[in-house]
mmCIF file of the N, C-alpha and C atoms, coordinates in Angstrom:
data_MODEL
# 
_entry.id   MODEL 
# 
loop_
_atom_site.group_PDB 
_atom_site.id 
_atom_site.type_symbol 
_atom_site.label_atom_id 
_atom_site.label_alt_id 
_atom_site.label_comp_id 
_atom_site.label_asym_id 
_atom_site.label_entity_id 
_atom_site.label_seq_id 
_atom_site.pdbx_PDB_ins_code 
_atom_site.Cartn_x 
_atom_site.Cartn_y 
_atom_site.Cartn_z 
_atom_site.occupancy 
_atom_site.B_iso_or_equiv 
_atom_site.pdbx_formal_charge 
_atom_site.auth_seq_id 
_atom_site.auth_comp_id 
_atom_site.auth_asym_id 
_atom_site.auth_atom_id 
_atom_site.pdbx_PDB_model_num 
ATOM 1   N N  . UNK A 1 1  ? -12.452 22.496  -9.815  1.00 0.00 ? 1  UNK A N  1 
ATOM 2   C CA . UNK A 1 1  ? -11.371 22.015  -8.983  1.00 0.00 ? 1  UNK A CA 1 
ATOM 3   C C  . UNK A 1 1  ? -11.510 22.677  -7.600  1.00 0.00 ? 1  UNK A C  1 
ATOM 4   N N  . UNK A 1 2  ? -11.210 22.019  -6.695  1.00 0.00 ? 2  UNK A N  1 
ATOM 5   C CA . UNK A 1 2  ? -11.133 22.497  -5.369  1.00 0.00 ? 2  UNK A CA 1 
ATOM 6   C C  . UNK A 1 2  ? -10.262 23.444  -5.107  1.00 0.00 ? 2  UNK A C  1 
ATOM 7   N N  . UNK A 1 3  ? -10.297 24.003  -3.891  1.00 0.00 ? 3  UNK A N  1 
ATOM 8   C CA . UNK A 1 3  ? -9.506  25.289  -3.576  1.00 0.00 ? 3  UNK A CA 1 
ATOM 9   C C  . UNK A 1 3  ? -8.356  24.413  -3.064  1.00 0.00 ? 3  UNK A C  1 
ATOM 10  N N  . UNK A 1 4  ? -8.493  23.576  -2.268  1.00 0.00 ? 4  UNK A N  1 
ATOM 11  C CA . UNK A 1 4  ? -7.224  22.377  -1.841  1.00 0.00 ? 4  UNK A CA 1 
ATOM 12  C C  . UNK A 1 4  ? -6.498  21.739  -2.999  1.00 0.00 ? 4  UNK A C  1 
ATOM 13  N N  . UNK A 1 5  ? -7.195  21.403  -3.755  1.00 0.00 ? 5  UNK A N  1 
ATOM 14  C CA . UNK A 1 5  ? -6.355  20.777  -4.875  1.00 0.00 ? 5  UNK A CA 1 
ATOM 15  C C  . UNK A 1 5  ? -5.755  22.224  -5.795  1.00 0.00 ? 5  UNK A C  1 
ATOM 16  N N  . UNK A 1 6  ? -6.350  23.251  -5.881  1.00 0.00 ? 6  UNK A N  1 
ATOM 17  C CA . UNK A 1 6  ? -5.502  24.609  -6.655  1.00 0.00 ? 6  UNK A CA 1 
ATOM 18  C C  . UNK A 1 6  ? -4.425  24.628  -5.942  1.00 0.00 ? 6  UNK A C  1 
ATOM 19  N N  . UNK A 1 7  ? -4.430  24.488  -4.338  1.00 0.00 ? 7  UNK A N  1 
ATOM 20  C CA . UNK A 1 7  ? -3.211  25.091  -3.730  1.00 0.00 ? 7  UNK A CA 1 
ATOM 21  C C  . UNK A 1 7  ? -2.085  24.153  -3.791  1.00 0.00 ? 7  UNK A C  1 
ATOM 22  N N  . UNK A 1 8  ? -2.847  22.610  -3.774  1.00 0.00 ? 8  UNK A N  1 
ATOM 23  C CA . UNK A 1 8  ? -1.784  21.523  -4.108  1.00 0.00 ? 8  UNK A CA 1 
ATOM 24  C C  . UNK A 1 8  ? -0.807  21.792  -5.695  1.00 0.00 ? 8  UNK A C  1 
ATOM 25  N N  . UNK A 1 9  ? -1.388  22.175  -6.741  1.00 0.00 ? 9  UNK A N  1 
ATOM 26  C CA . UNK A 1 9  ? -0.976  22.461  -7.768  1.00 0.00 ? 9  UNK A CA 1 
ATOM 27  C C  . UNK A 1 9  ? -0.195  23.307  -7.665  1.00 0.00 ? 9  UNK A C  1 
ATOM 28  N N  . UNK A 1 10 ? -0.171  24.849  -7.099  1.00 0.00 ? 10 UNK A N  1 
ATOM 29  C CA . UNK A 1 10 ? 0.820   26.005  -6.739  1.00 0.00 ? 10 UNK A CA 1 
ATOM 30  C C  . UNK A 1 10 ? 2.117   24.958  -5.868  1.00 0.00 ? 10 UNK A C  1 
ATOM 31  N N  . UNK A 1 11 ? 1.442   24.583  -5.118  1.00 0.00 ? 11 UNK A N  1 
ATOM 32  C CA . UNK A 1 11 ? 2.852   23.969  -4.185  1.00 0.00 ? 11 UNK A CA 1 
ATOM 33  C C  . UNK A 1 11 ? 3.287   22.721  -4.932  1.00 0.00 ? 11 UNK A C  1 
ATOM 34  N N  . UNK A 1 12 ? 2.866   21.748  -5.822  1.00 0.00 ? 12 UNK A N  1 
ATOM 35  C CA . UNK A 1 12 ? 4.204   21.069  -6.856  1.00 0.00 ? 12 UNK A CA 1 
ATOM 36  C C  . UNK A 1 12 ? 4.879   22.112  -7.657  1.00 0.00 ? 12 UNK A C  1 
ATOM 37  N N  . UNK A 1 13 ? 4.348   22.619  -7.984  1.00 0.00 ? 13 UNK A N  1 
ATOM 38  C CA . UNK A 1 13 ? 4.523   23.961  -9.541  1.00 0.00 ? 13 UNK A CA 1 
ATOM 39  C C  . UNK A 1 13 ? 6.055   24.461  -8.925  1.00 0.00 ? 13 UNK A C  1 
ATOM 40  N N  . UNK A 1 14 ? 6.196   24.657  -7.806  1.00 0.00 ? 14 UNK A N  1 
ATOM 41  C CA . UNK A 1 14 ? 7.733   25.026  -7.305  1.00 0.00 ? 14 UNK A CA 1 
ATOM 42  C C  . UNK A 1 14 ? 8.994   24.058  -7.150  1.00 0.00 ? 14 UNK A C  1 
ATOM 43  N N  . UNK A 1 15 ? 8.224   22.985  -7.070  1.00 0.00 ? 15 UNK A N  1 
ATOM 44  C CA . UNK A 1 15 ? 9.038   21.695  -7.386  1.00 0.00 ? 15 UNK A CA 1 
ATOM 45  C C  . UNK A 1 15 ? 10.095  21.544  -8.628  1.00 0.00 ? 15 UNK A C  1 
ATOM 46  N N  . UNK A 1 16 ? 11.541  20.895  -8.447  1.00 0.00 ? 16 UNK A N  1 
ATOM 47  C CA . UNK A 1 16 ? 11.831  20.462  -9.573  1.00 0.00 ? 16 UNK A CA 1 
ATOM 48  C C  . UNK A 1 16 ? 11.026  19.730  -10.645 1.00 0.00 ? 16 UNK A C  1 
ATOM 49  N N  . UNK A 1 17 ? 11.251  20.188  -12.209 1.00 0.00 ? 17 UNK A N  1 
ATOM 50  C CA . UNK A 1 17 ? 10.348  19.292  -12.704 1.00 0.00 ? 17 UNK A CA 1 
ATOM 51  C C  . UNK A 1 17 ? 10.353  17.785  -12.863 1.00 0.00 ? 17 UNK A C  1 
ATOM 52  N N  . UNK A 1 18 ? 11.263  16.812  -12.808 1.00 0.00 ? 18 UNK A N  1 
ATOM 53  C CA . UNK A 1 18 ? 10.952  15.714  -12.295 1.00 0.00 ? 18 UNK A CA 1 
ATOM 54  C C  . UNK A 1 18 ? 10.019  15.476  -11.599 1.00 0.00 ? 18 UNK A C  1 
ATOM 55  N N  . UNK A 1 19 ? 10.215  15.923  -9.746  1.00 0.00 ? 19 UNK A N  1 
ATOM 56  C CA . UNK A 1 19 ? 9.574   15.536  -8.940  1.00 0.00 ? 19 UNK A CA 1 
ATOM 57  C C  . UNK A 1 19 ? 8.176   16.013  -9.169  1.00 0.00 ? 19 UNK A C  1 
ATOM 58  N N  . UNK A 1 20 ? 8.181   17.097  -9.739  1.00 0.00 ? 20 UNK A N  1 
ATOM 59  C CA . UNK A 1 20 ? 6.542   17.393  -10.477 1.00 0.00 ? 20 UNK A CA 1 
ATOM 60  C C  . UNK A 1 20 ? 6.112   15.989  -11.356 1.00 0.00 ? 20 UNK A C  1 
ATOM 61  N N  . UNK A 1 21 ? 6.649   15.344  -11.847 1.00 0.00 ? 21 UNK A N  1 
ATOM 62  C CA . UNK A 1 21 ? 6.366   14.092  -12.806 1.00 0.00 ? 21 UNK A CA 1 
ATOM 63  C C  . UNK A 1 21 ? 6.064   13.067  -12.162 1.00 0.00 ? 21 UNK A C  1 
ATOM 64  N N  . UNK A 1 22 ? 6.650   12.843  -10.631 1.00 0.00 ? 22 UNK A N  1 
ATOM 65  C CA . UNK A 1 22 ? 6.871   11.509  -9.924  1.00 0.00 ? 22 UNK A CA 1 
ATOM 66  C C  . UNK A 1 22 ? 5.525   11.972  -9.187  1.00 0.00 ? 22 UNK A C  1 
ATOM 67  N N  . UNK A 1 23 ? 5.049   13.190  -8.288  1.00 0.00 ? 23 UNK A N  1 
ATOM 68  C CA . UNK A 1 23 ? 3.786   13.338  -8.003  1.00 0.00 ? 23 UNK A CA 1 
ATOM 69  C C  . UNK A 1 23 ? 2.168   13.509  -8.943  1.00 0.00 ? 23 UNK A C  1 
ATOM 70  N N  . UNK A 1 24 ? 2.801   14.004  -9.986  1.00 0.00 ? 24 UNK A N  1 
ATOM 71  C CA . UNK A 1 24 ? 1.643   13.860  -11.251 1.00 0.00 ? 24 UNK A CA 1 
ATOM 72  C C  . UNK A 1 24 ? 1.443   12.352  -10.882 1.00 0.00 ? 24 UNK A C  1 
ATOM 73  N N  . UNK A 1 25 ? 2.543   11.519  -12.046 1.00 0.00 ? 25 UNK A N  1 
ATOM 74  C CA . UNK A 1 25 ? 1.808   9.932   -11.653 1.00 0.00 ? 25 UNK A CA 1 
ATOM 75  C C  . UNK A 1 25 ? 1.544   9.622   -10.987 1.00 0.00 ? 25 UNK A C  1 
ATOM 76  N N  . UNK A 1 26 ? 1.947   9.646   -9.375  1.00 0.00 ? 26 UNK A N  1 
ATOM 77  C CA . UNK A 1 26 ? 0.705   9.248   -8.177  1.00 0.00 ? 26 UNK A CA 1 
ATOM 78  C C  . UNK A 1 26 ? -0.569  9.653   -8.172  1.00 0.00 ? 26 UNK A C  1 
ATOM 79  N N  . UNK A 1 27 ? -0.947  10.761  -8.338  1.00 0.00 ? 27 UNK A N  1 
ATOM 80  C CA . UNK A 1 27 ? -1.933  11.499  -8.560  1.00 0.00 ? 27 UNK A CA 1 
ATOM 81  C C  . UNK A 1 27 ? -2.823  10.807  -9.545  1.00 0.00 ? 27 UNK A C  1 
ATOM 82  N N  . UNK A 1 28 ? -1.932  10.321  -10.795 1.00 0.00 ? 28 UNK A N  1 
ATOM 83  C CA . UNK A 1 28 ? -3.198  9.367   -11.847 1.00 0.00 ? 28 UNK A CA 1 
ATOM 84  C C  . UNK A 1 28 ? -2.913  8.451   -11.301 1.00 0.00 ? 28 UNK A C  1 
ATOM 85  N N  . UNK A 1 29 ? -2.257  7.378   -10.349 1.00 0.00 ? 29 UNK A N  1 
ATOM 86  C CA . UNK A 1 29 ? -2.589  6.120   -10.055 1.00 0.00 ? 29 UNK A CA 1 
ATOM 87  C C  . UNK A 1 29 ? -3.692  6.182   -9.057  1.00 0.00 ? 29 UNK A C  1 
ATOM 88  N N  . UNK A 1 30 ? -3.924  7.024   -8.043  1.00 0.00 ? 30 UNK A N  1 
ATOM 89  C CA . UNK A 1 30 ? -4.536  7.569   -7.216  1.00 0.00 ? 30 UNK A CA 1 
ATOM 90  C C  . UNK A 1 30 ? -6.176  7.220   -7.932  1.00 0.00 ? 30 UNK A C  1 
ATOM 91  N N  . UNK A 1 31 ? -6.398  8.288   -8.584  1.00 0.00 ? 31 UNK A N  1 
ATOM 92  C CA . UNK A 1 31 ? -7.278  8.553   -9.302  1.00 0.00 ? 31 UNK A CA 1 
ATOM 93  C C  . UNK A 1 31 ? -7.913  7.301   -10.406 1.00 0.00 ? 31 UNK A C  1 
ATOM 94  N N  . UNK A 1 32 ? -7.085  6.688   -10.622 1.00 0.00 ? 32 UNK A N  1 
ATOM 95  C CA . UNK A 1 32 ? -7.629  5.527   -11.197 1.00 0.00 ? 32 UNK A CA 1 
ATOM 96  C C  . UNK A 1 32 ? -7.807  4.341   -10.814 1.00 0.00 ? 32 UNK A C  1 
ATOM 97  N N  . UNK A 1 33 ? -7.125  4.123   -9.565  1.00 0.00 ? 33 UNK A N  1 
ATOM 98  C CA . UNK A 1 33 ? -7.858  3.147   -8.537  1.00 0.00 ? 33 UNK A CA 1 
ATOM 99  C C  . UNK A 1 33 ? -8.892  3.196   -7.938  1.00 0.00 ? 33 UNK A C  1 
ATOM 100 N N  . UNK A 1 34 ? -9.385  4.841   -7.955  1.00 0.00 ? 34 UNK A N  1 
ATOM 101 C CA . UNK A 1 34 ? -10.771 5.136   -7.310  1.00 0.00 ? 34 UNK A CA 1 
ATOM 102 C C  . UNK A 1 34 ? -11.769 4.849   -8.686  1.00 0.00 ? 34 UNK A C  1 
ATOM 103 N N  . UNK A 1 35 ? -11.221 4.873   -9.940  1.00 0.00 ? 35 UNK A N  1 
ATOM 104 C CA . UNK A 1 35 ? -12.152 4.677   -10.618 1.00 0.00 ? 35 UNK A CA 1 
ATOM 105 C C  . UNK A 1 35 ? -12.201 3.042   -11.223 1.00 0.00 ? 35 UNK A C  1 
ATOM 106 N N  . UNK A 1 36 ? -11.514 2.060   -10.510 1.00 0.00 ? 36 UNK A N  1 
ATOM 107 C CA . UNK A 1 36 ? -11.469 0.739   -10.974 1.00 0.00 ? 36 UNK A CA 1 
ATOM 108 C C  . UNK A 1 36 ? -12.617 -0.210  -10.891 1.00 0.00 ? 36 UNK A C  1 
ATOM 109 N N  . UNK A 1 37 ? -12.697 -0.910  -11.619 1.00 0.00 ? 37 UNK A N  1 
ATOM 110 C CA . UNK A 1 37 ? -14.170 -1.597  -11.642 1.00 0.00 ? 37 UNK A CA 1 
ATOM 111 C C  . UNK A 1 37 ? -14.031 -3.161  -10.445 1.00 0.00 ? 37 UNK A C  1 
ATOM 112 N N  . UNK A 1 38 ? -12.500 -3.543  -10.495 1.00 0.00 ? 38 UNK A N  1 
ATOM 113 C CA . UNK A 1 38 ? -12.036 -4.491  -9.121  1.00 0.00 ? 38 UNK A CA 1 
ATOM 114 C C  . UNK A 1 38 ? -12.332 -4.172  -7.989  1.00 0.00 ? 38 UNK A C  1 
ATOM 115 N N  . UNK A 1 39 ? -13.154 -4.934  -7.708  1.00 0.00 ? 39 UNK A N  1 
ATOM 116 C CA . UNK A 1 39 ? -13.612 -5.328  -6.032  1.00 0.00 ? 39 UNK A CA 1 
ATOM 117 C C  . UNK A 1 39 ? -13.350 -6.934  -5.786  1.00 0.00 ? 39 UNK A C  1 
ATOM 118 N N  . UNK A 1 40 ? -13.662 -7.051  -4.551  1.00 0.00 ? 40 UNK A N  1 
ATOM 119 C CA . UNK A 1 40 ? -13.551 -8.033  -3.723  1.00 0.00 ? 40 UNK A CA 1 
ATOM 120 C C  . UNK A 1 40 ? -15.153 -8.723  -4.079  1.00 0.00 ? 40 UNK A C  1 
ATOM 121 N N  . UNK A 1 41 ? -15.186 -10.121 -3.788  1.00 0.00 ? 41 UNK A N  1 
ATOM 122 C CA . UNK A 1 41 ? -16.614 -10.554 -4.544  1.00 0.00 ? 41 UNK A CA 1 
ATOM 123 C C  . UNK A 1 41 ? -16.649 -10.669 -2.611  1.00 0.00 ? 41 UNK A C  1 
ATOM 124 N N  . UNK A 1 42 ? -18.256 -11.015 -2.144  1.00 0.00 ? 42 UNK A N  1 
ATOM 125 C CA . UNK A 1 42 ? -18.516 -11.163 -1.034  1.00 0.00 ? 42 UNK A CA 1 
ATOM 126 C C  . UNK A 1 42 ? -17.885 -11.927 -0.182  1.00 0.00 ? 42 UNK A C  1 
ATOM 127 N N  . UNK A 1 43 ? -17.434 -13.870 -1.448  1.00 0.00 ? 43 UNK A N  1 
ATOM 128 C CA . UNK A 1 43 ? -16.551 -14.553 -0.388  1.00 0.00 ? 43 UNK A CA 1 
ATOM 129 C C  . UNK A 1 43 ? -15.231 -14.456 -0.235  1.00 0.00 ? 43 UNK A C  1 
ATOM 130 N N  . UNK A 1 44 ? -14.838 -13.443 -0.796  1.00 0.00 ? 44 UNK A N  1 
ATOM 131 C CA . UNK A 1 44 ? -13.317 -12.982 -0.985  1.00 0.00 ? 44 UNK A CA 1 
ATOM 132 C C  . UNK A 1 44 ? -13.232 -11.942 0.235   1.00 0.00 ? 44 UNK A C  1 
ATOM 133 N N  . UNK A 1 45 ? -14.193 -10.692 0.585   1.00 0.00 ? 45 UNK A N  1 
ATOM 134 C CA . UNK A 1 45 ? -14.467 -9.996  1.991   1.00 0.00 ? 45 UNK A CA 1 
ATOM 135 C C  . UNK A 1 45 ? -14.407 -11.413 2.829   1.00 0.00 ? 45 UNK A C  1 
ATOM 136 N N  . UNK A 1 46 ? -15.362 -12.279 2.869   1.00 0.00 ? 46 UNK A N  1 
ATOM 137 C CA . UNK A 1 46 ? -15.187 -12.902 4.034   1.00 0.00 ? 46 UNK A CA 1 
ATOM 138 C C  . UNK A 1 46 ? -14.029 -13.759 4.440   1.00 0.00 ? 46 UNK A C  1 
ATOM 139 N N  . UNK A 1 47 ? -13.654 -13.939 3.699   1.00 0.00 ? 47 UNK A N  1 
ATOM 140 C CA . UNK A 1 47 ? -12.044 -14.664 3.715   1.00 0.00 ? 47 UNK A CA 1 
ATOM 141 C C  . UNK A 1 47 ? -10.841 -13.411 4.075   1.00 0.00 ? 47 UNK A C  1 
ATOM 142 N N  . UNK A 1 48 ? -10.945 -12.066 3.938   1.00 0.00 ? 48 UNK A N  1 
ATOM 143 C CA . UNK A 1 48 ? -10.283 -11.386 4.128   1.00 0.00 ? 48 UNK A CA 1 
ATOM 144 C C  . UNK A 1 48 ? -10.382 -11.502 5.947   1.00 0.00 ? 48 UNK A C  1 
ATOM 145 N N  . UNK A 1 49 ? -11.663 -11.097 6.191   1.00 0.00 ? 49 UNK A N  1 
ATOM 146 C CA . UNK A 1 49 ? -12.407 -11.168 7.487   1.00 0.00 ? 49 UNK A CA 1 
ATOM 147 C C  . UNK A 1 49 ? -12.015 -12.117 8.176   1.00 0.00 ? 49 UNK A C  1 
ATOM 148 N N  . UNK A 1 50 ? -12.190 -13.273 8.124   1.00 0.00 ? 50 UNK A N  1 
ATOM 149 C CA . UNK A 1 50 ? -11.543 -14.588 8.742   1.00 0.00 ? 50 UNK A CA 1 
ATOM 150 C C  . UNK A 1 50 ? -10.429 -14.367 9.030   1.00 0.00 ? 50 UNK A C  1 
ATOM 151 N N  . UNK A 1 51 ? -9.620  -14.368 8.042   1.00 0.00 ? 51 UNK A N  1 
ATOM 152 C CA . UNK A 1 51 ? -7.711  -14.469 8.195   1.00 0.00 ? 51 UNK A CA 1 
ATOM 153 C C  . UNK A 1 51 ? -7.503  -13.616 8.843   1.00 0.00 ? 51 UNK A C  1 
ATOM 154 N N  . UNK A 1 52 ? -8.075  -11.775 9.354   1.00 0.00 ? 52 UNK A N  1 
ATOM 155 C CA . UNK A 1 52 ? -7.654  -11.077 10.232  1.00 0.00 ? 52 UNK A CA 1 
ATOM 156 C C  . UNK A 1 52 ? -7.989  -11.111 11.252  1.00 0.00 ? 52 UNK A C  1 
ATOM 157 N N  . UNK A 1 53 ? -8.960  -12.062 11.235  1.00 0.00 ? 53 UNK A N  1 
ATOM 158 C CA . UNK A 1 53 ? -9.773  -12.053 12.596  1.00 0.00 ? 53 UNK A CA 1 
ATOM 159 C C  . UNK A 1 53 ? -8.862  -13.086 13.593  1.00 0.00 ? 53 UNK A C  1 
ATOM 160 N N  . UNK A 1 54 ? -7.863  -14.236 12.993  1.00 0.00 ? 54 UNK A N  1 
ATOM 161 C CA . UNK A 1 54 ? -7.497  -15.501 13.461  1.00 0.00 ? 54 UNK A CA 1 
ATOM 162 C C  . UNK A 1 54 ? -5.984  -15.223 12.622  1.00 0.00 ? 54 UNK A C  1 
ATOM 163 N N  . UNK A 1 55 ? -5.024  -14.237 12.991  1.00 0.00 ? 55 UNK A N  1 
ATOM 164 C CA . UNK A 1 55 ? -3.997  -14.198 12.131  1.00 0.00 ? 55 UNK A CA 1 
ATOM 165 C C  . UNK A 1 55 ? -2.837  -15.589 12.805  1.00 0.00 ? 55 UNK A C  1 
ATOM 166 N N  . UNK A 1 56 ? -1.835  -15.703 11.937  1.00 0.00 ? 56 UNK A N  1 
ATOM 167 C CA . UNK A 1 56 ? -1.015  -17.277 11.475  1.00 0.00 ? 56 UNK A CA 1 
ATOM 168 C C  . UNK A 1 56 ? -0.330  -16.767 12.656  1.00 0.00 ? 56 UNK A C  1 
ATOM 169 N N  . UNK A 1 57 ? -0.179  -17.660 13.435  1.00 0.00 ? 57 UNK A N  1 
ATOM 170 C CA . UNK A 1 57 ? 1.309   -17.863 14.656  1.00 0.00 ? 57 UNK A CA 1 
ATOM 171 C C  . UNK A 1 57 ? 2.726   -18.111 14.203  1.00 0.00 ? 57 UNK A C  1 
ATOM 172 N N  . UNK A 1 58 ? 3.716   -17.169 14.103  1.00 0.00 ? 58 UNK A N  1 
ATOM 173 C CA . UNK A 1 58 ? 4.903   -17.041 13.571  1.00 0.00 ? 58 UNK A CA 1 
ATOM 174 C C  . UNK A 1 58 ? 6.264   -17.684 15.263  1.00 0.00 ? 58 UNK A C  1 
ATOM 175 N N  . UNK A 1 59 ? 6.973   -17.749 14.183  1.00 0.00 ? 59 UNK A N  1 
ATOM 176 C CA . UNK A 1 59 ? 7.977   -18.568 15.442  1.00 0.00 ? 59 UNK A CA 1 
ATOM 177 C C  . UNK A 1 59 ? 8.607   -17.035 15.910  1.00 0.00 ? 59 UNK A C  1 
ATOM 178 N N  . UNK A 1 60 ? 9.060   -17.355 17.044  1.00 0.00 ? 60 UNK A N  1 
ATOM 179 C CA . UNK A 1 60 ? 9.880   -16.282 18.240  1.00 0.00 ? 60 UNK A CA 1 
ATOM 180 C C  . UNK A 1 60 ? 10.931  -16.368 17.470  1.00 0.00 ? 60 UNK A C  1 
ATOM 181 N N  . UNK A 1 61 ? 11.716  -14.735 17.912  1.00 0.00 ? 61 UNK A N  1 
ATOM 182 C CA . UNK A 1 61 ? 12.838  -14.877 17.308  1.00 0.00 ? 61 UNK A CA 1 
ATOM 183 C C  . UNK A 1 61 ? 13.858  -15.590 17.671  1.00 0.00 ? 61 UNK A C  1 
ATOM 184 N N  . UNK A 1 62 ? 13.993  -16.198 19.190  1.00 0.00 ? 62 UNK A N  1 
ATOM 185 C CA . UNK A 1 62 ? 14.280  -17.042 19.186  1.00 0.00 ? 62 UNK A CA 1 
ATOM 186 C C  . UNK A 1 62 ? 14.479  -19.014 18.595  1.00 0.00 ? 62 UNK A C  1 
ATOM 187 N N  . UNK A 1 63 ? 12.895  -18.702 18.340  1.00 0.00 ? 63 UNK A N  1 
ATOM 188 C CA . UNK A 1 63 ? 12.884  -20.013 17.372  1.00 0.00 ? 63 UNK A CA 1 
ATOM 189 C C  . UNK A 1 63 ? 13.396  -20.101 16.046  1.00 0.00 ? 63 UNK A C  1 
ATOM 190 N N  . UNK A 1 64 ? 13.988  -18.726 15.434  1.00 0.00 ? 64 UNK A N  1 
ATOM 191 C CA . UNK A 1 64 ? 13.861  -18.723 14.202  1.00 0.00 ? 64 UNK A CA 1 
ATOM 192 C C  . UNK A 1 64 ? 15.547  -18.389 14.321  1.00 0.00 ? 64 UNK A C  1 
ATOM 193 N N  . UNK A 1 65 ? 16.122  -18.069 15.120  1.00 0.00 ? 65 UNK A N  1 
ATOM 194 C CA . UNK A 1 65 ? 17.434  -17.834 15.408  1.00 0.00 ? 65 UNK A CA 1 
ATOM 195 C C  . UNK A 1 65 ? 18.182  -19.558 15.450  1.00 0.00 ? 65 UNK A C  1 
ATOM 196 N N  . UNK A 1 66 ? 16.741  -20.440 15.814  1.00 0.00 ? 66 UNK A N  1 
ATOM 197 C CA . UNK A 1 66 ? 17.785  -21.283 16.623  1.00 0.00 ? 66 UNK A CA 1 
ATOM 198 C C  . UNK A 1 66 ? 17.242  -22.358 15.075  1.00 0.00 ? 66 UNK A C  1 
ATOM 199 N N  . UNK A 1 67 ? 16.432  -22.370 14.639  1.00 0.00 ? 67 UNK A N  1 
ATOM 200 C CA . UNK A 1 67 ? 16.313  -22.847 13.102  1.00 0.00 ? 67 UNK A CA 1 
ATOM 201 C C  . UNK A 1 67 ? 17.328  -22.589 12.217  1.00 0.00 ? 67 UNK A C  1 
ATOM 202 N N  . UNK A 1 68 ? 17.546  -21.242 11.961  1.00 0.00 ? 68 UNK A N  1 
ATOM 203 C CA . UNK A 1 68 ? 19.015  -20.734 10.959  1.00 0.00 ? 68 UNK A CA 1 
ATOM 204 C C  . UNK A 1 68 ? 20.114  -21.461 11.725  1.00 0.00 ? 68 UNK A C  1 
ATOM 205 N N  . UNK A 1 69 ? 20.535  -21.638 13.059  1.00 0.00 ? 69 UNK A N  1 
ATOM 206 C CA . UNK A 1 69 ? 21.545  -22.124 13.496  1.00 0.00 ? 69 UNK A CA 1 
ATOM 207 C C  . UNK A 1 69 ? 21.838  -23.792 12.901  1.00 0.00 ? 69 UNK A C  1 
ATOM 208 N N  . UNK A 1 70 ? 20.796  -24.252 13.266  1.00 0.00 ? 70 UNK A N  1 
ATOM 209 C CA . UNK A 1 70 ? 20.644  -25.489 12.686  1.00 0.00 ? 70 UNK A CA 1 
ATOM 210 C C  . UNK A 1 70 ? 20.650  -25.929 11.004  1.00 0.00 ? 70 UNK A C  1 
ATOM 211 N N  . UNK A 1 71 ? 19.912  -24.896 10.253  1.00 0.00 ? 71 UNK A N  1 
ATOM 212 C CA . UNK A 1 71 ? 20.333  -25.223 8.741   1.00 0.00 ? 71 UNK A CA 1 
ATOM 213 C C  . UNK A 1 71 ? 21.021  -24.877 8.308   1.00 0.00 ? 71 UNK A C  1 
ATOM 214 N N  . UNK A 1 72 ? 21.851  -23.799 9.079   1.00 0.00 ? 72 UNK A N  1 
ATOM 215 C CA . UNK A 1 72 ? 22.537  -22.933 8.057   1.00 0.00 ? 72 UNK A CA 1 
ATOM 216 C C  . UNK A 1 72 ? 24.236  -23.568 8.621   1.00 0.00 ? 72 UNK A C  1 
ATOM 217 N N  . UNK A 1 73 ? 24.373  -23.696 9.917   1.00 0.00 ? 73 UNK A N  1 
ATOM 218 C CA . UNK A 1 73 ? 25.287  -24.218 10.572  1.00 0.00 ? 73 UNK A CA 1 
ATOM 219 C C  . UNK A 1 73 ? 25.847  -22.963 11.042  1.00 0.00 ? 73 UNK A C  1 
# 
């Protein structure tokens, strides 16, 4: 174990024990997302790539003020 992760352990260890419980499980979700076998297949990256590259045009808040006015009355 690392000297960073020993000292992380001393500093929950003072924690209520709950909140020692609520950072444990992050810690294994953490840890087991790094070990997940899910990836992105190549055309799923490139589709990620695309859509950020060219993101969706959303209405002004004005437009969207004056939409609710109209459906909502």
């Amino acid at each position: 174990m690392t000297k960073l992760l020993n000292k992380a352990f001393e500093t929950m260890s003072a924690l209520p024990e709950a909140r020692q419980d609520e950072v444990a499980q992050m810690l294994i979700d953490l840890a087991q997302q790094e070990q997940s076998d899910l990836t992105l297949s190549e055309d799923q990256k490139a589709e990620v790539r695309r859509r950020l590259s060219s993101p969706a045009d959303y209405a002004s808040d004005a437009e969207a003020e004056a939409f609710f006015r109209r459906t909502v009355g």
